[in-house]
N, C-alpha and C positions, 0 to 999 in steps of 0.2 A: 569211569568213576571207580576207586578203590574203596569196597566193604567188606566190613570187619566180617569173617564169616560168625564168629560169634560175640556179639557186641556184648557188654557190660549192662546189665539194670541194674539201676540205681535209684535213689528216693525219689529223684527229681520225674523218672517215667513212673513212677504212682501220684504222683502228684497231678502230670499231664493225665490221667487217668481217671481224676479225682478220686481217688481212693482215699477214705480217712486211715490214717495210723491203726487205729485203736479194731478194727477189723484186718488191716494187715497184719496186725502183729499175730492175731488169732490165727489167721493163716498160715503163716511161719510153721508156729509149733504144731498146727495140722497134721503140716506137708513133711514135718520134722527139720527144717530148716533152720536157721542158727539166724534170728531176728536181727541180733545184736553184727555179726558178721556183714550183713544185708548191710546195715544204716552204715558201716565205716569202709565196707568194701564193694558191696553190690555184688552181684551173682551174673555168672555167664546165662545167656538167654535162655541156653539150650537147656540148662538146672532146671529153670521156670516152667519150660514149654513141656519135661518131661516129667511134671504132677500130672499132667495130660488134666490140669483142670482151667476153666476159664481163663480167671484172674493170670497164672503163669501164661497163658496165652495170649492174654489183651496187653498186660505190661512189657514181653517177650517182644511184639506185635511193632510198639510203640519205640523200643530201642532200635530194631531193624532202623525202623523207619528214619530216626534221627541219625544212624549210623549212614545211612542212606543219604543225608541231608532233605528227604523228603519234610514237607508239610502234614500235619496234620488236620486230620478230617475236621 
């Protein structure tokens, strides 16, 4: 099986996530991330997973996995 080494996140893995918008977005501007980019382009995983905080890790986590074709938990 061919994976992406750095997959795409996109709204739809905050979604699988359940994350609301309205605390994602907070997060964005945290991490200093560009929200508006996120929603049209999505971010490579390794962007997410290198706030070194949760959230980037769980959604990070979640793209793997779909690049994977894996199920989720």
């Amino acid at each position: 099986m061919n994976i992406a080494p750095d997959p795409t996140v996109t709204v739809e893995h905050l979604r699988k996530a359940r994350l609301c918008s309205r605390n994602t977005h907070q997060w964005f501007i945290r991490h200093g991330l560009d929200y508006m980019r996120f929603l049209n382009h999505g971010y490579p995983a390794s962007v997410l997973e290198g706030t070194g905080d949760a959230l980037g890790k769980l959604v990070a986590d979640i793209a793997r996995k779909d690049a994977a074709g894996e199920e989720e938990d």
